[in-house]
DSSP file (Angstrom, degrees, kcal/mol; ACC not computed):
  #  RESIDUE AA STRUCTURE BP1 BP2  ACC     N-H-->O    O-->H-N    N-H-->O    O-->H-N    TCO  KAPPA ALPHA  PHI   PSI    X-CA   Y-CA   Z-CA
    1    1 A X              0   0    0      0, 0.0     2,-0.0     0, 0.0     0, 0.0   0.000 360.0 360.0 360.0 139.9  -26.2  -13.7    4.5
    2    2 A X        -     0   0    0      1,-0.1     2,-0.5    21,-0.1     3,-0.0  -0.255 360.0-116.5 -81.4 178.1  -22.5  -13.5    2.7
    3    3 A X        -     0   0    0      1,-0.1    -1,-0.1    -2,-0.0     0, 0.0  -0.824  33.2-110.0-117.8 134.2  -19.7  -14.3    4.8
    4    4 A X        -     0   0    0     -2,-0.5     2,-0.6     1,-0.1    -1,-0.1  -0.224  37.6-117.5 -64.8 172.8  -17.2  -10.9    5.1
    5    5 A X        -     0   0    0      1,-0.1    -1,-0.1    -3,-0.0    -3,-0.0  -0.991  27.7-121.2-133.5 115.1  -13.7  -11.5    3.2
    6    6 A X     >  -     0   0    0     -2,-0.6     4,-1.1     1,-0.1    -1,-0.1   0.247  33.7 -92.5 -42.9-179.3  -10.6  -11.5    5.4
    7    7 A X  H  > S+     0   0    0      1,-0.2     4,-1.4     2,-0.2    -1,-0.1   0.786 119.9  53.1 -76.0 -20.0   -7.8   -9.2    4.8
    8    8 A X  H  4 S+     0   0    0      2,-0.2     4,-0.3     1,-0.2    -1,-0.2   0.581 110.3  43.4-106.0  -4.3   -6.0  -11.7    2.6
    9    9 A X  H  > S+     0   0    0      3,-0.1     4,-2.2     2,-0.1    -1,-0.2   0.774 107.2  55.4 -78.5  -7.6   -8.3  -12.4    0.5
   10   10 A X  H  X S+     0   0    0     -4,-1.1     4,-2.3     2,-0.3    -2,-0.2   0.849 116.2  42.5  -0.2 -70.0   -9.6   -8.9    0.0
   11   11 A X  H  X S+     0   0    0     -4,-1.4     4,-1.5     1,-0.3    -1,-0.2   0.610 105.0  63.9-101.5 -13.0   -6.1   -8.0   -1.0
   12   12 A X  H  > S+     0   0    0     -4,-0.3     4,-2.1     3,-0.1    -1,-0.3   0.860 112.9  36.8 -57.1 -45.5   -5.8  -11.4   -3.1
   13   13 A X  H  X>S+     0   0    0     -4,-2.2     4,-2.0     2,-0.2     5,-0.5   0.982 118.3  50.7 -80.6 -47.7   -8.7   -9.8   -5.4
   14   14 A X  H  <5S+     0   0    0     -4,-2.3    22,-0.3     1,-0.2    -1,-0.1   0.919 116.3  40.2 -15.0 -83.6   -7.3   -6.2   -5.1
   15   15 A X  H  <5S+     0   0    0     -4,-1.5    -2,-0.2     1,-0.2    -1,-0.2   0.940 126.8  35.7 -36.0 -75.7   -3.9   -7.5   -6.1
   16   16 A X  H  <5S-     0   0    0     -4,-2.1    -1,-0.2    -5,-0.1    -2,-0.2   0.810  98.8-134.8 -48.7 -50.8   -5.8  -10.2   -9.1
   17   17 A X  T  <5 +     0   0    0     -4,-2.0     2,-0.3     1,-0.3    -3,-0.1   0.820  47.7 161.0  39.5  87.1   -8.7   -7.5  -10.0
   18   18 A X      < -     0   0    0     -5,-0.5    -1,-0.3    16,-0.2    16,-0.1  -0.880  42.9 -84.3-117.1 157.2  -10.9  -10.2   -9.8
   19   19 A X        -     0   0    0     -2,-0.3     2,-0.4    14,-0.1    13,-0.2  -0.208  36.1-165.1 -87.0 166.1  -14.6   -9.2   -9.3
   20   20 A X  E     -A   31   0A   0     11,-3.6    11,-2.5    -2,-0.0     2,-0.3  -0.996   6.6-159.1-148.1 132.7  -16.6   -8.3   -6.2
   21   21 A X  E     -A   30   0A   0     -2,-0.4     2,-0.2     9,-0.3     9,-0.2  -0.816  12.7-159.5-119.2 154.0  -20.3   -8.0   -5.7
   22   22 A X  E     -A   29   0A   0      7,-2.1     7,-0.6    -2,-0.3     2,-0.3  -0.858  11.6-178.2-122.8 158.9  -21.5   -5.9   -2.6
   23   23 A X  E     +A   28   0A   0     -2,-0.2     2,-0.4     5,-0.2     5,-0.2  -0.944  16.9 177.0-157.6 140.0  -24.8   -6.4   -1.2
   24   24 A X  E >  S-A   27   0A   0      3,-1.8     3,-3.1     1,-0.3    -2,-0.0  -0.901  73.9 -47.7-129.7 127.5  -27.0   -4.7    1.7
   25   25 A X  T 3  S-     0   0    0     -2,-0.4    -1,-0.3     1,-0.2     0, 0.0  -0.007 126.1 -19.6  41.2-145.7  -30.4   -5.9    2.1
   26   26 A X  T 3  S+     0   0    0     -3,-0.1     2,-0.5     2,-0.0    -1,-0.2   0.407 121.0  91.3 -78.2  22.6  -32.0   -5.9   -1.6
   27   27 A X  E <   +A   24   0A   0     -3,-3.1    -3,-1.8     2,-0.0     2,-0.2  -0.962  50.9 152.6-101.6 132.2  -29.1   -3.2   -3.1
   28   28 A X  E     -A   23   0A   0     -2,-0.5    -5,-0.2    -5,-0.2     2,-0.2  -0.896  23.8-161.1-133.0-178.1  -26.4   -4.7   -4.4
   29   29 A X  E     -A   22   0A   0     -7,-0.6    -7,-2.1    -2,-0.2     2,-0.5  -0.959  23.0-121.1-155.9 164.8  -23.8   -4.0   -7.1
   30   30 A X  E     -A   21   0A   0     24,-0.4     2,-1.3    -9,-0.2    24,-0.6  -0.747  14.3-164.5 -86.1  99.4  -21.5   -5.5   -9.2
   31   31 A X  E     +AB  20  53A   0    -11,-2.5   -11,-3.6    -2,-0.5    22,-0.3  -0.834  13.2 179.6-114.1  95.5  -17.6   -4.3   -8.7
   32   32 A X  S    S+     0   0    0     20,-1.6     2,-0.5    -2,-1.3    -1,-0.2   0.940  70.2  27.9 -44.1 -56.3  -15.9   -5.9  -12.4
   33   33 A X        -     0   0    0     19,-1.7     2,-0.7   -14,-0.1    -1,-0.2  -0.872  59.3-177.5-141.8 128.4  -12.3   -4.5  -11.4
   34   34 A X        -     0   0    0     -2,-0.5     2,-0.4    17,-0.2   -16,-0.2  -0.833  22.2-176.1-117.2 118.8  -10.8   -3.8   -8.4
   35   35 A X  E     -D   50   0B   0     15,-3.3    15,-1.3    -2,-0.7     2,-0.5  -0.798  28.7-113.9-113.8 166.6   -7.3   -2.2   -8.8
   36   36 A X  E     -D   49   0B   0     -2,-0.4    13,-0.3   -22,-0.3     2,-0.2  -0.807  37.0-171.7-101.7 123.6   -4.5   -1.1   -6.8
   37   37 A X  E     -D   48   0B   0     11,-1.2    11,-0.7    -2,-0.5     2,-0.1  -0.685  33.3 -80.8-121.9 158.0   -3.7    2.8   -6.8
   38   38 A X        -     0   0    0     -2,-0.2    11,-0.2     1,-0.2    -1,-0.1  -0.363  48.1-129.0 -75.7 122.4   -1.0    5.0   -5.6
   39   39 A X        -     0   0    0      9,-0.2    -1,-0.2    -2,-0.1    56,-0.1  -0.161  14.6-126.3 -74.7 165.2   -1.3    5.8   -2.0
   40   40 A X        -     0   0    0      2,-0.1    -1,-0.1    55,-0.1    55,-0.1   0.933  45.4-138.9 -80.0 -62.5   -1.2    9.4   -0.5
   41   41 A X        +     0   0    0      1,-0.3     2,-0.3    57,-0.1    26,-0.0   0.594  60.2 110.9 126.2  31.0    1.8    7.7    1.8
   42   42 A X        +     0   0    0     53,-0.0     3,-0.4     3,-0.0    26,-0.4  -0.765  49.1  46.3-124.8 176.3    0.9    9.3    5.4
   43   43 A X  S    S-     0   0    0     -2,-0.3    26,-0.2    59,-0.3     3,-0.1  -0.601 107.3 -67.4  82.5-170.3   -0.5    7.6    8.6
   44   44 A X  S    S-     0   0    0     24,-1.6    -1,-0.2     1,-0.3     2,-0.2  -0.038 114.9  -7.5-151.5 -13.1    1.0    4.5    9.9
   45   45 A X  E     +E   68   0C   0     23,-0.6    23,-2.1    -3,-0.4    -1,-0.3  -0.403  67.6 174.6 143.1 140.5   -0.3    2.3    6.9
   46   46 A X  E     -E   67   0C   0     21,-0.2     2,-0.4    -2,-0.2    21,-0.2  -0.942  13.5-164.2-158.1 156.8   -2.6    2.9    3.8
   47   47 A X  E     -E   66   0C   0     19,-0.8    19,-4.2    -2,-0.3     2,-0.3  -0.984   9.4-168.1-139.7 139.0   -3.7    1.4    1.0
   48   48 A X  E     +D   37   0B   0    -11,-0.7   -11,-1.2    -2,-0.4     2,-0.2  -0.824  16.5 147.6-133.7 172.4   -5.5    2.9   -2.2
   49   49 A X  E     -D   36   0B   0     15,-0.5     2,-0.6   -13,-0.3   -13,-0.3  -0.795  36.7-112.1 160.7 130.4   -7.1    1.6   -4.7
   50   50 A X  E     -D   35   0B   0    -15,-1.3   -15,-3.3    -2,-0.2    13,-0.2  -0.906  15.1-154.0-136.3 131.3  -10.0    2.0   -7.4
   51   51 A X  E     - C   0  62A   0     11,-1.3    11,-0.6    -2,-0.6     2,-0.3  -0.477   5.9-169.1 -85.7 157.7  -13.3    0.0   -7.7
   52   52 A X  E     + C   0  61A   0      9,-0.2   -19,-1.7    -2,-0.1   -20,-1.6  -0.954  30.3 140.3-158.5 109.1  -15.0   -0.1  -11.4
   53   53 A X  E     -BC  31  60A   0      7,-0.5     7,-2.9   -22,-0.3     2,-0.3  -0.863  49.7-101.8-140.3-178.0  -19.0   -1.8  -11.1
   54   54 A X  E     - C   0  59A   0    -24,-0.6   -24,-0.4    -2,-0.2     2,-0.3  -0.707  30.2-177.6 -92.2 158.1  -22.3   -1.0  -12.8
   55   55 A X  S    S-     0   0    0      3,-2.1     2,-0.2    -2,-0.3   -26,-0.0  -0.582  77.0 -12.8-130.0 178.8  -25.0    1.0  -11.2
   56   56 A X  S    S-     0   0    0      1,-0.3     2,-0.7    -2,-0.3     3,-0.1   0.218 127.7 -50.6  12.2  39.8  -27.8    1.4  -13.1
   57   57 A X  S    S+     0   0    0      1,-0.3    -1,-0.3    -2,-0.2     0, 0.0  -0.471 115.0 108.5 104.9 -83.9  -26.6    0.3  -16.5
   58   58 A X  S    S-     0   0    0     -2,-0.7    -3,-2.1    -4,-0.1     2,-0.3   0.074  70.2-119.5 -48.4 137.2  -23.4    2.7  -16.2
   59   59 A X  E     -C   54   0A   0     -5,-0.2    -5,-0.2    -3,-0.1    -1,-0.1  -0.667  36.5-178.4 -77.0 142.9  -20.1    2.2  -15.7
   60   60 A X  E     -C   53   0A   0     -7,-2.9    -7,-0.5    -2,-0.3     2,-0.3  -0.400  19.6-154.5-149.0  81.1  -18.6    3.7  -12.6
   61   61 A X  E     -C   52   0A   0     -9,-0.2     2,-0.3    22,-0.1    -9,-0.2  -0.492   9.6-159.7 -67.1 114.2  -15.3    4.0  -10.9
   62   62 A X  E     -C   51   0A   0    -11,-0.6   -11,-1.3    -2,-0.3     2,-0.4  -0.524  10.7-151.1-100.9 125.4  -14.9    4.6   -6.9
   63   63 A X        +     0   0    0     15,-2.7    15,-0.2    -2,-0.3     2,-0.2  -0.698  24.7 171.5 -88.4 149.1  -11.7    5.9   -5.7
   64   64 A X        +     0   0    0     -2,-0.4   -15,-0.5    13,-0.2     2,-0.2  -0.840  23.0 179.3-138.0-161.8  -10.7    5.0   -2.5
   65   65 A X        -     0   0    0     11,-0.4    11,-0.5   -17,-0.2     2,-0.3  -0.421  10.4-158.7 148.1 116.9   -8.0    5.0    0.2
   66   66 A X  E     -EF  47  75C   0    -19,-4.2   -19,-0.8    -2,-0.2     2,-0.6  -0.769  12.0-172.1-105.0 151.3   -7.7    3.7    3.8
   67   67 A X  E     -EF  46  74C   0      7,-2.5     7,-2.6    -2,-0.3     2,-0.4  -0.925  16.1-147.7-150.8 141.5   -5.3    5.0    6.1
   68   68 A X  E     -EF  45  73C   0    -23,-2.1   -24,-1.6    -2,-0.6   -23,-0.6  -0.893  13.2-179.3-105.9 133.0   -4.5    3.8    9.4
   69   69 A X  E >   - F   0  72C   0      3,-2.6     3,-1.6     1,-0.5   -26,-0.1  -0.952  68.0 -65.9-142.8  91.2   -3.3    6.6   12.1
   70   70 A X  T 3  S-     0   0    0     -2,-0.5     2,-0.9     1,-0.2    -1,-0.5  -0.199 117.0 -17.9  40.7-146.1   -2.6    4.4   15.5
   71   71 A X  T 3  S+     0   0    0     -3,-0.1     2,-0.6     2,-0.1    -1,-0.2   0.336 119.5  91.1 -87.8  35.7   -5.7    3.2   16.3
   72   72 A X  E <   -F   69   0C   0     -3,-1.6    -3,-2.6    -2,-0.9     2,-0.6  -0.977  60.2-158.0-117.8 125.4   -8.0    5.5   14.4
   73   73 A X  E     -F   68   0C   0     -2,-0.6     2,-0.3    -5,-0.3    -5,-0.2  -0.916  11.2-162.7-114.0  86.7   -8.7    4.0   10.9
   74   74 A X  E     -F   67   0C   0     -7,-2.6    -7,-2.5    -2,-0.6     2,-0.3  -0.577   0.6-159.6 -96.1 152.8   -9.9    6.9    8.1
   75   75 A X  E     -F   66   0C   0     -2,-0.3     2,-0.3    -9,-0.2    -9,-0.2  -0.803   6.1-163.9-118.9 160.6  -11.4    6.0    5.3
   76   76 A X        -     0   0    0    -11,-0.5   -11,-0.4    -2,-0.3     2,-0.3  -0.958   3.0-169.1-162.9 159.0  -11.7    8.2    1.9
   77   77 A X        -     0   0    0     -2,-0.3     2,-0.5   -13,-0.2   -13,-0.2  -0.940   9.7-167.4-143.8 104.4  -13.6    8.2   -1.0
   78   78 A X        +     0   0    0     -2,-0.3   -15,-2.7   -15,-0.2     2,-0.2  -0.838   9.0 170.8-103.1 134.6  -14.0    9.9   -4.8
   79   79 A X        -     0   0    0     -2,-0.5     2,-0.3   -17,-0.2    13,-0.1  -0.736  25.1-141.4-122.5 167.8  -16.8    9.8   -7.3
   80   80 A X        -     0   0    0      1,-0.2     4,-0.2    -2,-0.2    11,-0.1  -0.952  14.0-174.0-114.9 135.6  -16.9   11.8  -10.3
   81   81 A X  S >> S+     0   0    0     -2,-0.3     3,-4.2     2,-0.2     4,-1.6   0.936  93.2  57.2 -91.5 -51.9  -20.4   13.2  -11.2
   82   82 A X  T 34>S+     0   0    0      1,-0.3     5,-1.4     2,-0.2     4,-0.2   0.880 110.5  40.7 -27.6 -72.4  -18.7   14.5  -14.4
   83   83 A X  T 345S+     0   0    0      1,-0.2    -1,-0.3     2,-0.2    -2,-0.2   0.800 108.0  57.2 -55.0 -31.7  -17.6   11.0  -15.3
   84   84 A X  T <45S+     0   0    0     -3,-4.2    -2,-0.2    -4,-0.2    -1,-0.2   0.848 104.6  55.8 -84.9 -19.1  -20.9    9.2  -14.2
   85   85 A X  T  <5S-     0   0    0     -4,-1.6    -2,-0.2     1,-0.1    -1,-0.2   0.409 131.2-102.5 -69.4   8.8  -22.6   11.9  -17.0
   86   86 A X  T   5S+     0   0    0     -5,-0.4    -3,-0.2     1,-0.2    -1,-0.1   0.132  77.5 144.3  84.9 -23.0  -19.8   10.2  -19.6
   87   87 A X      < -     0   0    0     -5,-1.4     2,-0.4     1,-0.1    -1,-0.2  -0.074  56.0-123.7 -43.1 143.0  -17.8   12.7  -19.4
   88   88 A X        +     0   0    0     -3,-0.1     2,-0.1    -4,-0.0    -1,-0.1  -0.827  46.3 157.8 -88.5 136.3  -14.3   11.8  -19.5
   89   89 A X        -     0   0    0     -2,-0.4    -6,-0.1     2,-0.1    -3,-0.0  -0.633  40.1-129.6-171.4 120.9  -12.5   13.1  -16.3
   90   90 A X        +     0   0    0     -2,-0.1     2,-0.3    -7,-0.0    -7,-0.1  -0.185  42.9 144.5 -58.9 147.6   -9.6   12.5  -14.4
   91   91 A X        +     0   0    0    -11,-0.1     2,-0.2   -13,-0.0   -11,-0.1  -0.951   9.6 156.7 178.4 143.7  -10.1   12.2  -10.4
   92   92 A X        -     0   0    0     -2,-0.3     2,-0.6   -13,-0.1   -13,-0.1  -0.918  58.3 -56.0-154.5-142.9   -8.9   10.5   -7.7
   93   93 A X        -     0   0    0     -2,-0.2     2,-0.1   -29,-0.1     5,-0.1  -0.795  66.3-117.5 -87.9 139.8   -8.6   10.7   -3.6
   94   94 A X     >  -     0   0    0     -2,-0.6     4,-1.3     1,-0.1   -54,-0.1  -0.509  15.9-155.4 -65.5 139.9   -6.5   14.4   -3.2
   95   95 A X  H >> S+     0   0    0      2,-0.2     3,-4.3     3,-0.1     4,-0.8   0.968 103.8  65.0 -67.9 -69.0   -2.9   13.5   -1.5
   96   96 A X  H >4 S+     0   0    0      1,-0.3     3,-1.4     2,-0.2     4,-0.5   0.504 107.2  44.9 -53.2 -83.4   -3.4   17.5   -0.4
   97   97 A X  H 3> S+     0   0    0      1,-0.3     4,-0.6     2,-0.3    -1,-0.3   0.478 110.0  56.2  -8.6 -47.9   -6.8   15.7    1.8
   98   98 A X  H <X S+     0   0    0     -3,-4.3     4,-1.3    -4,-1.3    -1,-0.3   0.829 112.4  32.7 -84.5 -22.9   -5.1   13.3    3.0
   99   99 A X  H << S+     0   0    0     -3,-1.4    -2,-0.3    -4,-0.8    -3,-0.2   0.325 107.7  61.9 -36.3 -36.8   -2.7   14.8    4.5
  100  100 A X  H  4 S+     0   0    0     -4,-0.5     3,-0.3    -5,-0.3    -3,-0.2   0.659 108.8  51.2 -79.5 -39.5   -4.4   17.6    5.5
  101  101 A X  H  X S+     0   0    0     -4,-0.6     4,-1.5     1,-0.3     2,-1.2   0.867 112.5  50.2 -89.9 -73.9   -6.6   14.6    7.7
  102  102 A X  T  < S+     0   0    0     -4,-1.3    -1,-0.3     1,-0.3   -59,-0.3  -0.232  96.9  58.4 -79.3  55.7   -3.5   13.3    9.0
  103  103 A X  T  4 S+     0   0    0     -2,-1.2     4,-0.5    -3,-0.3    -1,-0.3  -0.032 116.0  41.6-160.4 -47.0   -1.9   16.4   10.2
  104  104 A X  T >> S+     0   0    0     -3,-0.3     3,-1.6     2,-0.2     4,-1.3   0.978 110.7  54.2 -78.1 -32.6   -5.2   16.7   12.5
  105  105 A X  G >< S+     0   0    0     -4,-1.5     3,-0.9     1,-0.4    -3,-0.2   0.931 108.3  53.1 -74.4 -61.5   -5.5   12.7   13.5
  106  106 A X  G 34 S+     0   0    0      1,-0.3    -1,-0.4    -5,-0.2    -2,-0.2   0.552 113.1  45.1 -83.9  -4.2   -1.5   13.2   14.8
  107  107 A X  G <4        0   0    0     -3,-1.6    -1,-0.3    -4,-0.5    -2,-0.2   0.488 360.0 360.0 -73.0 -15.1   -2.7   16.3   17.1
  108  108 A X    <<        0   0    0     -4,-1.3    -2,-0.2    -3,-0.9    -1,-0.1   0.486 360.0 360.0 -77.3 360.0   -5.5   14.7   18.3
């Protein structure tokens, strides 16, 4: 079984884009470049950030973006199908979405 990666190192490979394999039971996959991306900016603290691994052969890049709301933690996530067909296409997590997400999290 791997051992989980604190928060500082986690944000040491973010920060480095040093590579990251994921694994549950017999799937894994291979994450080559992990970079640091432009936050939405809402919530209490966030981070964003885009993952780049193979799946099948293909290159594939994962969007992501955590956001912390008091004690309520949301997560978000973009794929492109476009982009896993080769298409070139730009994408990430929408700020509009995230926003939208934290504007219900602070009435709740």
């Amino acid at each position: 079984m791997r051992k989980a990666l604190g928060a500082a190192e986690l944000k040491k490979r973010i920060t480095s884009g040093a590579a990251l394999d994921a694994a549950k039971g017999q799937d894994t996959q291979n994450f080559t470049k992990v970079a640091g991306a432009k936050s939405a900016g809402s919530g209490d603290g966030s981070a964003a950030f885009a993952v780049t691994g193979r799946t099948e052969g293909d290159t594939t890049t994962v969007h992501g973006e955590v956001v912390r709301h008091g004690a309520t933690v949301a997560t978000y996530y973009s794929v492109s199908l476009a982009a896993l067909a080769g298409r070139k296409d730009r994408y990430g997590v929408p700020a509009e979405t995230v926003k939208a997400q934290a504007a219900v999290l602070r009435r709740s």
